[in-house]
C-alpha positions as CSV (number, residue, x, y, z in Angstrom):
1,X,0.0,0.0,0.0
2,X,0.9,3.7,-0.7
3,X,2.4,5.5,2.4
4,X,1.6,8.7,3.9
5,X,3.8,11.3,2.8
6,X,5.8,12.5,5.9
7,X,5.9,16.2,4.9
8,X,2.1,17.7,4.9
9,X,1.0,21.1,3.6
10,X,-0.9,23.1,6.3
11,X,-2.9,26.4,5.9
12,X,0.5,27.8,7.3
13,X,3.0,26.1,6.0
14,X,4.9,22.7,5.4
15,X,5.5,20.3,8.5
16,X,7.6,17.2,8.6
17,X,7.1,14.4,10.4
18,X,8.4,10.9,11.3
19,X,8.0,7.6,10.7
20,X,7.6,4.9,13.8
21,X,10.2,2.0,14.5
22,X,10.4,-0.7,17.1
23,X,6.8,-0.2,18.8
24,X,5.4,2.5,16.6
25,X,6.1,0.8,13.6
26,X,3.5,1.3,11.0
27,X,2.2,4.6,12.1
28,X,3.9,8.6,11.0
29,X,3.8,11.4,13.5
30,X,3.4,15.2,13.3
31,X,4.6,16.8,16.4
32,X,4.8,20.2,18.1
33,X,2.9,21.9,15.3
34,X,1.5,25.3,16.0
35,X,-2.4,25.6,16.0
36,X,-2.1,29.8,17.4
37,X,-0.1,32.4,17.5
38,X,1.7,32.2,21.0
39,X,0.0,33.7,23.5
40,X,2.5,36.2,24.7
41,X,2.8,40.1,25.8
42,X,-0.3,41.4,24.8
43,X,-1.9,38.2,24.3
44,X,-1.5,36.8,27.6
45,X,-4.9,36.3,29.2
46,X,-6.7,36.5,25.8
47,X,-8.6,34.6,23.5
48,X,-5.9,32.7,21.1
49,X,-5.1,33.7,17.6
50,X,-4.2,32.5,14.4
51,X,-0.9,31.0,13.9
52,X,1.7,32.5,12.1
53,X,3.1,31.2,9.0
54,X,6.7,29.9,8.5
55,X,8.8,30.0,5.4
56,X,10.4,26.4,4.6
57,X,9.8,23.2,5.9
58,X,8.9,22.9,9.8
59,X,10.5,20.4,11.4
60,X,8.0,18.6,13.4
61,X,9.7,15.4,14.9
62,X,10.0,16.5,18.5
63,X,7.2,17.5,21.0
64,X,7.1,20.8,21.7
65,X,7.0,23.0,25.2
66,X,4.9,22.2,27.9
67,X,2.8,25.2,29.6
68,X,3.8,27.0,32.6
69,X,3.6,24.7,35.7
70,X,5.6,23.4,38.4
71,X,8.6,21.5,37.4
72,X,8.0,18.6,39.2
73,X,4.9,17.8,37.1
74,X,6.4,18.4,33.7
75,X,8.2,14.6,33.9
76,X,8.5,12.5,31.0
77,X,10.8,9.9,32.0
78,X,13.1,9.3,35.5
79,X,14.8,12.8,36.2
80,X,14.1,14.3,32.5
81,X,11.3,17.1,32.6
82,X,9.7,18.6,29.2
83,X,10.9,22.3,28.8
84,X,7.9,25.0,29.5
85,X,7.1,28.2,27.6
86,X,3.9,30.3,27.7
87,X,4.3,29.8,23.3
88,X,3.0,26.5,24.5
89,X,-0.5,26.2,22.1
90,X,0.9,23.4,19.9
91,X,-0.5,20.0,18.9
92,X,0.8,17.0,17.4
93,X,-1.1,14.0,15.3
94,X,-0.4,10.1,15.3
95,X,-1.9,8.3,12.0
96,X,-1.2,4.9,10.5
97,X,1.6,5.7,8.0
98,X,-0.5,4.1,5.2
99,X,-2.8,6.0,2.7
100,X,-6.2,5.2,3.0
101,X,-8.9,5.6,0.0
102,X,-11.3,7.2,2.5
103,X,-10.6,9.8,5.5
104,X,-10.1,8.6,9.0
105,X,-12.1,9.4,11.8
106,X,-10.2,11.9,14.0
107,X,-10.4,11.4,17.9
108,X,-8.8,14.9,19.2
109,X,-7.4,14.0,23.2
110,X,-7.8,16.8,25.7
111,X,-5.4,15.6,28.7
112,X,-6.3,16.3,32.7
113,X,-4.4,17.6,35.5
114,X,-7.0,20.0,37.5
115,X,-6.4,23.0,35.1
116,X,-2.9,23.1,36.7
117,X,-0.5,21.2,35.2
118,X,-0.2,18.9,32.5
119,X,1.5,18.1,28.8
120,X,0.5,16.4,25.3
121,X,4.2,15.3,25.7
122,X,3.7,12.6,28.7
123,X,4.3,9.4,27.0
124,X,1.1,7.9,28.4
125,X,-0.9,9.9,25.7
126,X,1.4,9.1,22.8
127,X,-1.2,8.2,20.1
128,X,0.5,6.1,17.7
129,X,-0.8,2.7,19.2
130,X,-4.6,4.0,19.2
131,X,-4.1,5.3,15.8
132,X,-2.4,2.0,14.2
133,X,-5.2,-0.1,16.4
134,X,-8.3,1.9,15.4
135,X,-7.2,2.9,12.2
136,X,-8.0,7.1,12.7
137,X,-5.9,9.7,13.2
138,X,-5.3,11.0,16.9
139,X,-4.7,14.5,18.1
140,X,-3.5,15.8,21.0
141,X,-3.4,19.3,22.0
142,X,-2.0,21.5,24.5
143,X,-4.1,24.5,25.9
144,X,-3.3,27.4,29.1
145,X,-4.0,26.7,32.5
146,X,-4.0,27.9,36.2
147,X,-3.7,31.5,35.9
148,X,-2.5,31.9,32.6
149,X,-5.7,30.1,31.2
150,X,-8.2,30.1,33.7
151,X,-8.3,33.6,35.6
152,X,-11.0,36.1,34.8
153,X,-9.9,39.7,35.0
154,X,-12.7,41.2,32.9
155,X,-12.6,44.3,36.5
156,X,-9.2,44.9,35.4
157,X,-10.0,45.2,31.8
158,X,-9.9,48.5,29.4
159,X,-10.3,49.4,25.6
160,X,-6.7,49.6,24.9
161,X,-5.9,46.5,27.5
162,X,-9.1,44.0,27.2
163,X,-9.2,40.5,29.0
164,X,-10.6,37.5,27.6
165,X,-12.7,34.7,30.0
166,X,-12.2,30.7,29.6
167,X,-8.8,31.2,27.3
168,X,-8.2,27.5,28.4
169,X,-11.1,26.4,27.3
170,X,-10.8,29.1,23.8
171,X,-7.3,27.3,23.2
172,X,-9.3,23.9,23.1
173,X,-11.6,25.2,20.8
174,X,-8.9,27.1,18.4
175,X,-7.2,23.4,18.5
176,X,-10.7,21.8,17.0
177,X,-11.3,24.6,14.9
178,X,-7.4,24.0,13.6
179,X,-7.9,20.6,13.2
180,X,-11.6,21.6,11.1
181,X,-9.2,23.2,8.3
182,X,-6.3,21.1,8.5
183,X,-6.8,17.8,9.5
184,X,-7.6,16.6,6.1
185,X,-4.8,17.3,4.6
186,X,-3.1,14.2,7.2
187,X,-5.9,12.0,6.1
188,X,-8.2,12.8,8.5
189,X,-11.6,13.2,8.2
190,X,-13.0,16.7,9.4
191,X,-16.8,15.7,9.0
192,X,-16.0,13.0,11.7
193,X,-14.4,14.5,14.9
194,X,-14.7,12.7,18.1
195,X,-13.2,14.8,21.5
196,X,-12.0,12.9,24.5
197,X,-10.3,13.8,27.6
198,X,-10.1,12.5,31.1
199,X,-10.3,13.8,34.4
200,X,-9.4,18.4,33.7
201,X,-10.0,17.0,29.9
202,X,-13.2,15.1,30.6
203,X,-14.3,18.4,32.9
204,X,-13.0,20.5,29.3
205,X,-15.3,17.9,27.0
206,X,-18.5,18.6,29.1
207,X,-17.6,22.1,29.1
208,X,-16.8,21.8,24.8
209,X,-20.2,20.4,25.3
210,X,-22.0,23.2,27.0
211,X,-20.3,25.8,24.9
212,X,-23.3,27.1,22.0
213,X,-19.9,28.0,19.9
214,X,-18.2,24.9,19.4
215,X,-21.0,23.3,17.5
216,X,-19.9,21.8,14.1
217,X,-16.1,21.1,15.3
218,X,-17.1,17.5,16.8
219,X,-19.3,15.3,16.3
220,X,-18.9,12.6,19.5
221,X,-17.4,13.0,22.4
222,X,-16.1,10.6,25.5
223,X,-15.7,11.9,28.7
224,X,-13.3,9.6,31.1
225,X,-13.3,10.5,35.0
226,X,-14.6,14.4,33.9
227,X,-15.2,16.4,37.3
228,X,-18.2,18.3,36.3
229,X,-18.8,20.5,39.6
230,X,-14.9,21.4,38.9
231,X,-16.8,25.2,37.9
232,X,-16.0,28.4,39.1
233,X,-19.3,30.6,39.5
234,X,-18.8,34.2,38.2
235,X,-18.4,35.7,41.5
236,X,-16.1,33.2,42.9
237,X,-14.1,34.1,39.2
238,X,-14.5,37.5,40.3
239,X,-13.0,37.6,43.9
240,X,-10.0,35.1,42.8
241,X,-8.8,37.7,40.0
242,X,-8.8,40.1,42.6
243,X,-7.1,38.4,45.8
244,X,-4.5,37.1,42.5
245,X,-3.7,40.8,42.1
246,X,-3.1,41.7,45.2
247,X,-0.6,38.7,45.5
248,X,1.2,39.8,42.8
249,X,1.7,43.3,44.5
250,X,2.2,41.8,47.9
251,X,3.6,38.2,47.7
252,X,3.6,38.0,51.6
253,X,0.1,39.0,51.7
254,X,-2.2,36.3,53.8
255,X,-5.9,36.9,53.4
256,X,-8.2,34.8,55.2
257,X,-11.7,35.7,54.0
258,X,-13.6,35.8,50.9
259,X,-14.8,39.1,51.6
260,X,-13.6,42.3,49.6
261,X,-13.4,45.4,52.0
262,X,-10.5,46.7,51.2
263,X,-10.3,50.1,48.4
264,X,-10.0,48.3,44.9
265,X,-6.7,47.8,43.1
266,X,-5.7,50.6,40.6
267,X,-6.9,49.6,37.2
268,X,-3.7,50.4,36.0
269,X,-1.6,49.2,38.5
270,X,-3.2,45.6,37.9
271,X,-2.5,45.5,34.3
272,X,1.3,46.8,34.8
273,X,1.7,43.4,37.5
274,X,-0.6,40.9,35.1
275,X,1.8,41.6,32.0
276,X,5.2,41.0,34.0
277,X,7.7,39.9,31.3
278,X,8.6,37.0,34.4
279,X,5.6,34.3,34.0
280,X,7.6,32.9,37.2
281,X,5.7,35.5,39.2
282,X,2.2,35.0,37.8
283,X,2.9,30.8,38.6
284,X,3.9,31.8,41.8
285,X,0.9,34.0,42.4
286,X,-1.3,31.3,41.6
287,X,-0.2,28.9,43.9
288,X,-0.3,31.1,46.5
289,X,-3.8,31.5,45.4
290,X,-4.8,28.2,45.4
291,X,-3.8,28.1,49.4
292,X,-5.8,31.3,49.9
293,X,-8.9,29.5,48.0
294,X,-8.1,25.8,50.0
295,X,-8.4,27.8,53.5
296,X,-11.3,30.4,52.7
297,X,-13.2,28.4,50.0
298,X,-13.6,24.9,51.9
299,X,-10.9,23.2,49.3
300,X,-12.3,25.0,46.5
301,X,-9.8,25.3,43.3
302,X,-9.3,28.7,41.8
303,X,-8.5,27.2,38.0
304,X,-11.4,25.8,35.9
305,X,-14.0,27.0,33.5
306,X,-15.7,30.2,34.7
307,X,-19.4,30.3,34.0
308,X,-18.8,33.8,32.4
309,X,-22.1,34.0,30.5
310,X,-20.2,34.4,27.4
311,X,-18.7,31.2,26.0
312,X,-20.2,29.3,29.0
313,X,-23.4,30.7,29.8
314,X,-24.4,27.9,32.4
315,X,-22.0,25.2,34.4
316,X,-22.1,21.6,32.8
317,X,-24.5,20.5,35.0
318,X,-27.2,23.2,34.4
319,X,-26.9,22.9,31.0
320,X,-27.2,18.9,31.2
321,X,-30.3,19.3,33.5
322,X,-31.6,21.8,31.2
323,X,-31.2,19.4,27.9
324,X,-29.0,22.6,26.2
325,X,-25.5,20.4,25.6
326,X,-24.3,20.2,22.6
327,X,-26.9,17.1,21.0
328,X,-23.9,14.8,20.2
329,X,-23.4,11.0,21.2
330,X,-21.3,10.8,24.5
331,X,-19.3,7.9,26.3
332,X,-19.1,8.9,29.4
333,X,-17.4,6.9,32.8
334,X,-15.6,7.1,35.7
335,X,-13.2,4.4,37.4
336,X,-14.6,2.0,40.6
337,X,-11.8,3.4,42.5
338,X,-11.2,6.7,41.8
339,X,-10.6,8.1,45.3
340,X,-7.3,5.7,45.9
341,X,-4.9,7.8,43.9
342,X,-5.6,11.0,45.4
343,X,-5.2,8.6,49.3
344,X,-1.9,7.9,48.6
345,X,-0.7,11.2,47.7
346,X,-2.4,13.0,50.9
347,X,-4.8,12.6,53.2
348,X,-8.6,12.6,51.6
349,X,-10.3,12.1,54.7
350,X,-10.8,15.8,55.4
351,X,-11.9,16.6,51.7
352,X,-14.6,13.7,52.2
353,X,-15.8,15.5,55.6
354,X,-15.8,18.8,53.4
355,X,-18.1,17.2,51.0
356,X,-20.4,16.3,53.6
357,X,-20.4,19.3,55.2
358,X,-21.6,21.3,52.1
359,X,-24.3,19.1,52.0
360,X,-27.0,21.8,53.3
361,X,-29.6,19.8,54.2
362,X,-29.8,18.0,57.2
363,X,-32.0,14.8,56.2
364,X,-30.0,14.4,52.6
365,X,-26.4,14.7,54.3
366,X,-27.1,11.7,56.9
367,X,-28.6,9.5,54.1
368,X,-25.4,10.5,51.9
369,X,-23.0,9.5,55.3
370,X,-24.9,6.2,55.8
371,X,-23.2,5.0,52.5
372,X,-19.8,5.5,53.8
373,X,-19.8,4.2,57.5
374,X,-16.9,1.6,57.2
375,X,-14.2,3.3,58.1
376,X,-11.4,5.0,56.0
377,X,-11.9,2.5,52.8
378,X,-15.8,4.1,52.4
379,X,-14.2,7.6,53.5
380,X,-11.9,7.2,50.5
381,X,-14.5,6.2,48.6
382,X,-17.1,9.3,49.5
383,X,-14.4,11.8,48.0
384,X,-14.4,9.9,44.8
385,X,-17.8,9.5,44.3
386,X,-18.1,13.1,45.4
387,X,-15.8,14.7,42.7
388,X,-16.2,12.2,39.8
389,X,-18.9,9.4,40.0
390,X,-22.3,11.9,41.3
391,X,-21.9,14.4,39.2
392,X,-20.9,12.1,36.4
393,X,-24.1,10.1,36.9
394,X,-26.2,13.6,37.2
395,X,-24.5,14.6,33.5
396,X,-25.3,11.2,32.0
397,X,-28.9,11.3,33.0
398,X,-29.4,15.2,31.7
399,X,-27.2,14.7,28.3
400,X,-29.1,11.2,27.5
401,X,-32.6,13.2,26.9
402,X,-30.9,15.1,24.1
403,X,-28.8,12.3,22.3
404,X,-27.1,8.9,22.4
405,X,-25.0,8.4,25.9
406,X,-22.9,5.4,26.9
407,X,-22.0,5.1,30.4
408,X,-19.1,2.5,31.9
409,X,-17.6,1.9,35.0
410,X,-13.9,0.6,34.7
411,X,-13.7,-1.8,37.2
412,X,-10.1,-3.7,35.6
413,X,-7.1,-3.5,38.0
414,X,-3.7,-5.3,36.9
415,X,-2.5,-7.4,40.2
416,X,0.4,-4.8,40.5
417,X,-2.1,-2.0,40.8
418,X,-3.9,-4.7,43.2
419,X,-0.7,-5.4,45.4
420,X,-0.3,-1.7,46.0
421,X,-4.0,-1.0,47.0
422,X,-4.6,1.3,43.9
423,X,-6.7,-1.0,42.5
424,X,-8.6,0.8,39.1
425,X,-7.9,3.8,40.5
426,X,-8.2,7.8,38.3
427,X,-6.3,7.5,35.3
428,X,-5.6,3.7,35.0
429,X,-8.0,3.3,32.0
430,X,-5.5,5.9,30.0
431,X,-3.2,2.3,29.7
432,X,-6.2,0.2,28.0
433,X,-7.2,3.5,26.2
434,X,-3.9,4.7,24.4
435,X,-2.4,1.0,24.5
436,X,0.1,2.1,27.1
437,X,0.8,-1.3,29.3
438,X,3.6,-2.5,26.9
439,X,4.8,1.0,26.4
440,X,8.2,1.6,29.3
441,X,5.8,3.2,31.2
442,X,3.0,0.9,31.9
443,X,5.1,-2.2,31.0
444,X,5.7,-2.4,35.3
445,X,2.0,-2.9,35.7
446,X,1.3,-5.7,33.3
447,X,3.6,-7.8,35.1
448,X,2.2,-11.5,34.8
449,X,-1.0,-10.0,33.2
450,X,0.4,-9.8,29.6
451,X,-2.9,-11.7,28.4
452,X,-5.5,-9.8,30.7
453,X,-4.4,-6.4,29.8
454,X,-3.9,-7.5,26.0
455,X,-7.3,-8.1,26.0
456,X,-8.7,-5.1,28.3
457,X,-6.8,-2.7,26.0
458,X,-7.7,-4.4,22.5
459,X,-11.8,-3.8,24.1
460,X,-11.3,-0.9,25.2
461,X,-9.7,0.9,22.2
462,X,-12.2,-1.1,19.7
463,X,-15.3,0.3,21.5
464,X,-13.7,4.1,21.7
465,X,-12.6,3.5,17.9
466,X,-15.7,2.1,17.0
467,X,-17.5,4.6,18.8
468,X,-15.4,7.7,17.1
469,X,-16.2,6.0,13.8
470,X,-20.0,5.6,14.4
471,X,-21.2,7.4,17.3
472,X,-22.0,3.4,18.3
473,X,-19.3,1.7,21.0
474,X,-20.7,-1.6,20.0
475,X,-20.6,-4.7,21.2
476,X,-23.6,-5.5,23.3
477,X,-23.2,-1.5,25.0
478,X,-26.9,-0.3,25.3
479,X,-27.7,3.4,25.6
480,X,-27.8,4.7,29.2
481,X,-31.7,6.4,29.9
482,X,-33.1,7.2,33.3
483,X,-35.4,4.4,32.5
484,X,-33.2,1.5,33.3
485,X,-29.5,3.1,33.6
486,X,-27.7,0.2,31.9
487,X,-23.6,1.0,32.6
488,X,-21.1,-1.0,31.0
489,X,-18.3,-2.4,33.7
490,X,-15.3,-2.7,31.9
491,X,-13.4,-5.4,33.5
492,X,-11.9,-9.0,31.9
493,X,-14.6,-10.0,30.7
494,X,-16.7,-6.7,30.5
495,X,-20.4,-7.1,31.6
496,X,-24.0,-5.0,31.8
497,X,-25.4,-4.1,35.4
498,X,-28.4,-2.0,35.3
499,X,-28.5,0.7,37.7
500,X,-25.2,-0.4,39.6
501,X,-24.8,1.4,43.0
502,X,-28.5,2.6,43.5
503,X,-29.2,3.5,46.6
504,X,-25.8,5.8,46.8
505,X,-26.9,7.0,43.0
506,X,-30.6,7.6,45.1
507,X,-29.0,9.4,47.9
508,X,-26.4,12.0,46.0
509,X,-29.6,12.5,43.0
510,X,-31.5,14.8,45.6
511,X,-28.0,16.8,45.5
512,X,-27.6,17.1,41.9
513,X,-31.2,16.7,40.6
514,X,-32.6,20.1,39.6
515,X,-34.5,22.2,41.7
């Protein structure tokens, strides 16, 4: 068969790619290429624009920067960290490296981290193994976050200095609109775009989804592990831009309240500290910000989409309720265990007290609580059903009255993720999904389950392919309605339970069932 040829003419110029060996044989991939114009100077804290066009050929064989963050989160491999820039707004594409007659479906990846950290460039979501599997072309995409893509300073704003809301979530879109007038060009097909993202990127999908502006750039979309109360109302948005100005002025400042009594900060003022040529200072601000919003705010995070009444005129879960998502089909899950990764790197047992606690009424909080009276292990438990399973259930019962909607459970755990009390834990489905466990990385936690986790993966990608080809996972996978709530439980052997969990799904339904 013909192969792909590795240098590609884009709308802004030529990129080069490269072709796979050893375990990526048979697949070609672009990486690092520009989708906006980096978001610099007087683009900081705005909406993204177009890229800029380059003379020659691009050399696209390397990922490329990593947005601002902490260092320690940038790994890619034991003791070597991916480089970070705020001209971070790049993507890169993974295709089989053969021609095919008809365009491939395109599945465009939107990776987590709480809207604080994160890169396309962690080999986990290296998309040549989904791609050669599934036979479609992957994307994945890098967008801003904490301050730099999540604050809203509209207060500080003026005509010759605007501010733009959500330019996170604007990024994410600029990528899918990129992708509508390019993609075809790498043999993808732009009619057929499915968007997937776990945990911050799941959160980002339902968001995508409640956006009125993103329709026509997908056309199916899979939410793993999304954290749909992970909102910020506008007047939370509000008083974090502020207290973040005011740390940038005063870095040993240490507010305690919520309220605002003090005289404002000079417009001026705040836009000469917000464009600091040191983005050092704005990360730092922002972590001290996220301490001033964990002891004032009950836990609450600063960073995540702003319900600005602009480009998300109402949080996922209002629009869900409300049947105004976008009406595409939707895979949506969340993992039996999520609670056990956040356990083991600190202590959840406050955060699950937290969740009870805002829990206004009385009766509802006690029945909640009587689903989590054995000990730590149901403690554990609450905060993960809390941040991800409740909400994700609320979402899937509001977005199934306007179209399609697959729900799953994933219930597999390797006997190394087992042994160490992780069991299927957030984020272990991102092995079966981007074929990861005999990749170096996940390689340690297929020990003695080479067979189990060849076959967990080889369902898991054929029901998202199939799914991104069709809008249809397949395979004995009914539709989820509040009728019979039929969830898939991806395990080895995957089964059907209808309605799994009900009387916790009973109890946290009076929290997120509309008023």
């Amino acid at each position: 068969m013909a192969l792909l040829d590795s240098k590609v003419t884009t709308r802004n110029g030529v990129v080069e790619g490269a072709r796979g060996k050893r375990l990526r044989k048979g697949t070609i991939s672009w990486r690092g290429i520009p989708f906006a114009a980096p978001p610099v100077a007087h683009r900081r804290f705005r909406a993204p624009e177009p890229a800029h066009d380059w003379p020659g050929v691009r050399d696209c064989t390397k990922v490329a920067k990593a947005a601002i963050q902490e260092k320690r989160f940038t790994a890619i491999a034991p003791g070597k960290f991916a480089p970070m820039a705020e001209d971070c707004l790049t993507l890169n594409i993974y295709s089989p490296e053969t021609a095919s007659s008809t365009p491939r479906p395109v599945m465009v990846f939107i990776h987590g981290g709480a809207f604080i950290l994160g890169t396309a460039a962690t080999p986990l979501y290296d998309g040549a193994f989904l791609a050669r599997s599934q036979d479609v072309v992957v994307v994945t995409i890098q967008y801003r976050f904490g301050p730099f893509g999540f604050l809203d300073l509209a207060q500080f704003a003026t005509d010759d200095r605007p501010f733009d809301s959500n330019v996170g979530l604007r990024d994410q879109i600029a990528a899918l609109q990129w992708v509508q007038d390019n993609i075809e060009a790498f043999g993808g097909d732009a009619g057929n775009v499915t968007i997937f993202g776990e945990s911050a990127g799941g959160t980002s999908v339902l968001s995508l989804l409640s956006a009125p502006s993103t329709t026509g750039l997908y056309h199916h979309a899979i939410a793993q592990s999304p954290a749909p109360e992970l909102i910020v109302e506008q007047d939370a948005a509000t008083i974090y831009a502020d207290e973040f100005v005011r740390l940038l002025r005063d870095p040993e400042r240490r507010a305690t309240s919520l309220e605002r009594d003090e005289p404002p900060v000079d417009t001026v003022h705040a836009q000469r500290l917000l464009t600091s040529p040191n983005p050092a200072l704005l990360l730092a601000a922002g972590n001290r910000l996220m301490r001033f919003a964990a002891k004032t705010a009950g836990g609450a995070i600063p960073f995540a989409p702003v319900v600005d009444g602009d480009l998300l005129p109402r949080s996922p879960l209002a629009a869900a309720a409300s049947g105004l998502t976008q009406p595409v089909p939707l895979v949506i899950g969340s993992n039996r265990d999520e609670g056990k990764l956040f356990a083991k790197l600190w202590n959840v047992l406050p955060d699950a007290e937290r969740t009870l606690m805002r829990v206004e009424d009385d009766e509802v909080r006690r029945e909640i609580a009587s689903h989590y009276e054995d000990g730590d292990r149901d403690r554990i438990r609450l905060a993960g059903d809390s941040i991800f399973w409740a909400p994700m259930s609320a979402f899937a019962d509001g977005h199934s009255t306007v179209a399609p909607t697959y729900v799953y459970r994933y219930d597999y755990q390797t006997k190394v993720l087992e042994a160490t009390g992780f069991g299927a834990t957030h984020a272990t489905e991102l092995f079966s999904v981007f074929g990861a466990y005999r990749a170096p990385m996940g390689a340690g936690l297929a020990l003695a389950d080479w067979p189990a986790t060849g076959r967990v993966t080889k369902n898991v990608q054929t029901r998202w392919g199939g799914f991104a080809r069709t809008g249809d996972p397949g395979f004995g996978w009914p539709a989820y309605t509040t009728t019979d709530r039929k969830v898939l439980v991806l395990d080895d052997p995957d089964h059907v339970e209808a309605d799994p969990d009900t009387l916790r799904r009973q109890a946290w339904y009076r929290v997120h069932s509309p008023a």
